[in-house]
C-alpha positions in Angstrom: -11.6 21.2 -23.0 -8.5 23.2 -22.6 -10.6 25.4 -19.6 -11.9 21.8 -17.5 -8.3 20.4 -17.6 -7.0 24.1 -16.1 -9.7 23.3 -13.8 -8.5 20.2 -12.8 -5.2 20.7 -12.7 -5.9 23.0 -10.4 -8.1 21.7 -8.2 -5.7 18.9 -7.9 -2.6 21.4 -6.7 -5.1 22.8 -4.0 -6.0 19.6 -2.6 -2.3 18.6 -2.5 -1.4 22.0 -1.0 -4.0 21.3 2.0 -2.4 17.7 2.1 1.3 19.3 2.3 2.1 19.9 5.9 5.2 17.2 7.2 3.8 15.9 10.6 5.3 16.4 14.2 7.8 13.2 13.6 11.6 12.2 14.6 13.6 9.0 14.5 14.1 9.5 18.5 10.1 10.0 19.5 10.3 7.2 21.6 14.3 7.3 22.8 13.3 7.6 26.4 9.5 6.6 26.9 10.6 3.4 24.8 13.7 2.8 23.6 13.0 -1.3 22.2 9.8 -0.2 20.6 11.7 -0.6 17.2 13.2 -4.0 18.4 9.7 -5.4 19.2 7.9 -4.5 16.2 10.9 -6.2 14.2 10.9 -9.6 16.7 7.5 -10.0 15.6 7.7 -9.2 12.2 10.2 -11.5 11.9 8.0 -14.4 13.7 4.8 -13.4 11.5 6.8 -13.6 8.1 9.2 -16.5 9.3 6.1 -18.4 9.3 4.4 -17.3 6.1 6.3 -15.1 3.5 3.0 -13.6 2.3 2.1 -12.0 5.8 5.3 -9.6 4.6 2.8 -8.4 1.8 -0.7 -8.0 4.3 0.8 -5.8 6.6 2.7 -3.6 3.6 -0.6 -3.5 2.0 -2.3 -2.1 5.3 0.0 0.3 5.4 -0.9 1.4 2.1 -4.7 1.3 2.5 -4.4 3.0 6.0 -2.2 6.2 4.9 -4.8 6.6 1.8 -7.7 7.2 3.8 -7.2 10.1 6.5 -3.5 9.8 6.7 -1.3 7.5 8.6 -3.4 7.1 11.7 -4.3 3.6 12.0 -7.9 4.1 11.3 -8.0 1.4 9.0 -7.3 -0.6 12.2 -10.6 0.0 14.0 -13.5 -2.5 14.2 -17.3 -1.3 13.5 -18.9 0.0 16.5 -22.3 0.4 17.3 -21.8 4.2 16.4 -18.7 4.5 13.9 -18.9 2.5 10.6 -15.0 1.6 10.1 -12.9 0.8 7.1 -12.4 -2.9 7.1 -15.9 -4.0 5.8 -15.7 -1.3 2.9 -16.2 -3.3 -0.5 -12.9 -2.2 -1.4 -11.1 -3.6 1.6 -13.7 -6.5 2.4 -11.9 -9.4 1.8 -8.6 -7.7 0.3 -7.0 -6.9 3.8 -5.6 -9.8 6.3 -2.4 -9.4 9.0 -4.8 -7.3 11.6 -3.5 -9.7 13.8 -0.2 -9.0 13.5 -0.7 -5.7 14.9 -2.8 -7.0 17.6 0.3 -8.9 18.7 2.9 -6.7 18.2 0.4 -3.9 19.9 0.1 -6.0 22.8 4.0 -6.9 23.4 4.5 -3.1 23.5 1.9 -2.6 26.0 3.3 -4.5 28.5 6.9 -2.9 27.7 5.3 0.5 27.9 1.6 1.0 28.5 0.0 3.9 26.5 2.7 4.8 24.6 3.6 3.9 21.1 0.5 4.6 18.8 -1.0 1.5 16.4 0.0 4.3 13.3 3.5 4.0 14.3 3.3 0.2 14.5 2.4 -0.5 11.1 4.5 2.4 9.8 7.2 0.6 11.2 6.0 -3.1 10.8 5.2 -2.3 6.9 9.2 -1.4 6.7 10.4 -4.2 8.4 8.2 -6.6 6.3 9.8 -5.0 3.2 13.2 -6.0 4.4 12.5 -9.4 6.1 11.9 -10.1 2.0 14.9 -8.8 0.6 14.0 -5.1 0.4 15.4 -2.0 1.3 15.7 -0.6 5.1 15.2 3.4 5.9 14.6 5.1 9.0 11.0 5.7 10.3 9.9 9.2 11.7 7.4 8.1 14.7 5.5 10.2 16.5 2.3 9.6 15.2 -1.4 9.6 16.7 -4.2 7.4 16.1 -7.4 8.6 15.1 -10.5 8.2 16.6 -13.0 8.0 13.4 -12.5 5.8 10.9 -14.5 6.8 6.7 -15.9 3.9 4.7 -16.5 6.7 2.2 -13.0 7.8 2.0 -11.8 4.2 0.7 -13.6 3.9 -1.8 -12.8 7.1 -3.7 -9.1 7.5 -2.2 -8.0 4.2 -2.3 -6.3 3.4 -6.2 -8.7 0.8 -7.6 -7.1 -2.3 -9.7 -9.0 -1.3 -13.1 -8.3 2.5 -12.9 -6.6 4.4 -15.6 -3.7 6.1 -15.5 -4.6 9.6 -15.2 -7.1 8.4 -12.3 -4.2 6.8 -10.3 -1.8 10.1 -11.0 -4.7 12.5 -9.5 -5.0 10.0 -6.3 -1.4 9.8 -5.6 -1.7 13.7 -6.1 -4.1 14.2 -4.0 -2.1 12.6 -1.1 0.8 15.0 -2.0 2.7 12.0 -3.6 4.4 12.2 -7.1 4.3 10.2 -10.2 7.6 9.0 -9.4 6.4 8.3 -6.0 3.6 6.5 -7.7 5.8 4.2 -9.6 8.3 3.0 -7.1 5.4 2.8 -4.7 3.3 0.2 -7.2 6.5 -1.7 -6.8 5.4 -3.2 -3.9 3.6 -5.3 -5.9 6.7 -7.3 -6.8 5.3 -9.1 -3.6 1.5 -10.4 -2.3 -1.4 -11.4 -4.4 -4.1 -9.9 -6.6 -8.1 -11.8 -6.4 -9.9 -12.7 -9.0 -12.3 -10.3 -8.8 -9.4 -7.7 -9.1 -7.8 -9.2 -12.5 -10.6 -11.0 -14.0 -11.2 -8.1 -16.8 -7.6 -7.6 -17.2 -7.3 -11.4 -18.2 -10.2 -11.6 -20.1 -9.4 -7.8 -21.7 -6.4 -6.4 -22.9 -3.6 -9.2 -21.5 -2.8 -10.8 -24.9 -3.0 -7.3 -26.9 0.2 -5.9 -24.4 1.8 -9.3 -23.5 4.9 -10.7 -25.5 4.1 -13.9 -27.5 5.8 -16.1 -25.5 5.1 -19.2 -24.1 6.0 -18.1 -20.8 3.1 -15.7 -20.8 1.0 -18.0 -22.7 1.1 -20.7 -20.1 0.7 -17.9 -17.0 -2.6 -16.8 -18.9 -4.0 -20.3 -18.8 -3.2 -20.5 -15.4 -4.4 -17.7 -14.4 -7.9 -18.2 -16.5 -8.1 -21.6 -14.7 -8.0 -20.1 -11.2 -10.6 -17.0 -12.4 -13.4 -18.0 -14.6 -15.0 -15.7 -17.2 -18.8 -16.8 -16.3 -18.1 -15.8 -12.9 -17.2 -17.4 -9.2 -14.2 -17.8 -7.4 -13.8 -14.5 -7.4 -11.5 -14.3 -3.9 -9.0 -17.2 -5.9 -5.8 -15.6 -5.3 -2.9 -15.5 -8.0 0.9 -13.5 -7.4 1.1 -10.2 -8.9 4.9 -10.9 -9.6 4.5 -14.7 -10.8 8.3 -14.9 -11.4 9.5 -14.2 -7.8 6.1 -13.3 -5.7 8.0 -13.6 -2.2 11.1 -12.0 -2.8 11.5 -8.3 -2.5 12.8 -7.2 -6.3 12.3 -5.3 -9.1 11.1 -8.4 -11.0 7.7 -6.7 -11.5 8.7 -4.5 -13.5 10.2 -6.4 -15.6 6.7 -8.3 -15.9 5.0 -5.1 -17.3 7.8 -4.6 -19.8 6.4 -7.7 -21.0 3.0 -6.4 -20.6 1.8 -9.2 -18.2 1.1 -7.5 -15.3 -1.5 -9.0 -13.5 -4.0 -5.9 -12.9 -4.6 -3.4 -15.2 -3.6 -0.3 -12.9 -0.1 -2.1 -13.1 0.2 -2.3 -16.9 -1.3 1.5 -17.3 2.0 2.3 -15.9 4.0 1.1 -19.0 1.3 0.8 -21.7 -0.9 3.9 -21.0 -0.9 6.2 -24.5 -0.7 8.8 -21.9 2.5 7.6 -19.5 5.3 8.8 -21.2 6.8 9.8 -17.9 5.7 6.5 -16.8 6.8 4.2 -19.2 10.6 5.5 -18.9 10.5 5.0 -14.9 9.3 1.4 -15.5 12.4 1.1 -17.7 14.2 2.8 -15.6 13.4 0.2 -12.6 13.6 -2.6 -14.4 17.0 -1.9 -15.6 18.5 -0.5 -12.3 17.6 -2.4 -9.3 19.6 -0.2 -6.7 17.4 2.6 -8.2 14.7 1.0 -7.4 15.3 0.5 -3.7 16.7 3.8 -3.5 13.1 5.6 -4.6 11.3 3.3 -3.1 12.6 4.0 0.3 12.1 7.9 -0.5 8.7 7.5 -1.2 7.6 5.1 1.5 9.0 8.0 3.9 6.9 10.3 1.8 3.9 7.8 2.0 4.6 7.4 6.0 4.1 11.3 6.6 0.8 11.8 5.1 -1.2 13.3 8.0 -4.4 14.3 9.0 -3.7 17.9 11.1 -6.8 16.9 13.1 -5.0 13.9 14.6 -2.3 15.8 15.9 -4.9 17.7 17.7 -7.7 15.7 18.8 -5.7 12.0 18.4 -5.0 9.5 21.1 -2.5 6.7 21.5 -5.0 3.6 21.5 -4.5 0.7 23.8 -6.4 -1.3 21.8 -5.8 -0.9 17.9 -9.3 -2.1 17.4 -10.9 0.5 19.7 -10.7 3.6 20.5 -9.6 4.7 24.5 -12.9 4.8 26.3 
């Protein structure tokens, strides 16, 4: 036992050691070729979530799912082709991921500013910040400078992307594995304090181990009905949607954590991070969250940086600046 956890341990620093190298990026990348490419993404964002506070969530979330799965390079942006098999239609995204459209507008309002220029990775880096604060979240400054890919991996979703029902020690080697820290992990979750979780996503936390970690309360005895009612245990309706933060699910806080003091959160990847026999580490950065809002924002915006300049050094080589985030350049 003791010689497969060496083993592991292991395996896991090499693959974070090949995953290390900060990319090519600065805050001025575009100063000169184009200086209001900042200013546009945020106009739009501020259109998109002006008109529907949960389109700050989508794009954060694409964010997420895109640097998971060959770095921060806007793969998760391309449509199937007749030769590449892209990300969106992998069962772990099918359904899950909205806001492409976003990006197709923003995208296009930068190409008539300056054609061929700013790349659909640095969009959504940026648009995913923007959205944060448009909420009530923190700001930090974006390094841009990234390139978009031109292959896409179904494959790589599903085993890189951190699945709602995982355990805890399969959500630290993930997170690992994209060079990002436990502490990383837990402010990063925290962007679940906004957005929605399906049915299909929660249904065996509800109808598992909810009423074992959740107070006795009849605050969390009425959000269990609720949430029963809108995900059956038979089966069906499995894309019914319910908030992952029921308290405050469009505001930008530290409210979710808070929840899994409680032991309601809604998946069961969130509650692992307090209730896991296993996350003592955890457990006191949960606390630690909950108690301290400021602290909160303050890793948060460390890590999303740190989530931001996962890269793929074959990008940087072989990469392109798409015209289309959909398509690659023919």
């Amino acid at each position: 036992m003791e010689i497969k956890s060496t083993i592991f341990i292991l395996s896991v620093f090499i693959l974070r050691f090949l995953h290390a190298a900060d990319p090519p990026l600065t805050l001025d990348h575009y100063k000169s070729t184009c200086p209001n490419a900042e200013a546009i993404v945020r106009k739009e964002m501020e259109c998109a979530v002006q008109s529907d506070l949960r389109n700050a969530a989508l794009i954060l979330r694409l964010h997420f799912h895109d640097c998971f799965v060959q770095g921060c390079d806007g793969s998760v942006l391309l449509d199937d082709t007749f030769t590449q098999q892209g990300e969106k239609k992998a069962p772990t995204n099918l359904n899950a991921l909205k806001g492409f459209e976003i990006i197709d507008r923003i995208k296009n309002k930068l190409e008539s500013e300056c054609p061929s220029t700013v790349s659909c990775a640095d969009v959504l880096t940026i648009a995913a910040r923007d959205a944060v604060v448009l909420v009530g979240g923190p700001y930090w400054d974006v390094p841009v400078g990234r390139k978009d890919s031109k292959t896409a991996s179904s494959a790589l979703v599903e085993s890189n992307i951190p699945g709602a029902n995982d355990g805890l020690l399969s959500m630290i080697s993930k997170f690992m594995y994209q060079s990002l820290s436990v502490t990383d992990m837990v402010a990063l979750s925290g962007a679940h304090t906004i957005g929605m979780a399906r049915c299909t996503n929660y249904r065996a936390r509800i109808y598992g181990d909810y009423q074992a970690t959740a107070t006795t309360s009849t605050i969390a005895e009425s959000n269990l009905k609720t949430l029963k009612s809108t995900c059956p245990a038979a089966g069906g309706g499995e894309n019914n949607e319910s908030a992952m933060d029921y308290i405050s699910p469009n505001l930008f806080d530290n409210t979710y954590y808070h929840i899994l003091l409680r032991g309601e959160g809604l998946l069961n990847s969130d509650q692992e991070l307090y209730s896991s026999v296993v996350g003592v580490e955890t457990s006191k950065l949960v606390k630690r969250y909950a108690e301290d809002g400021i602290a909160f924002f303050e890793q948060f915006s460390k890590s999303m940086v740190r989530l931001g300049n996962i890269t793929n050094p074959d990008t940087y080589v072989n990469g392109e600046v798409r015209k289309n985030c959909r398509f690659v350049n023919t």
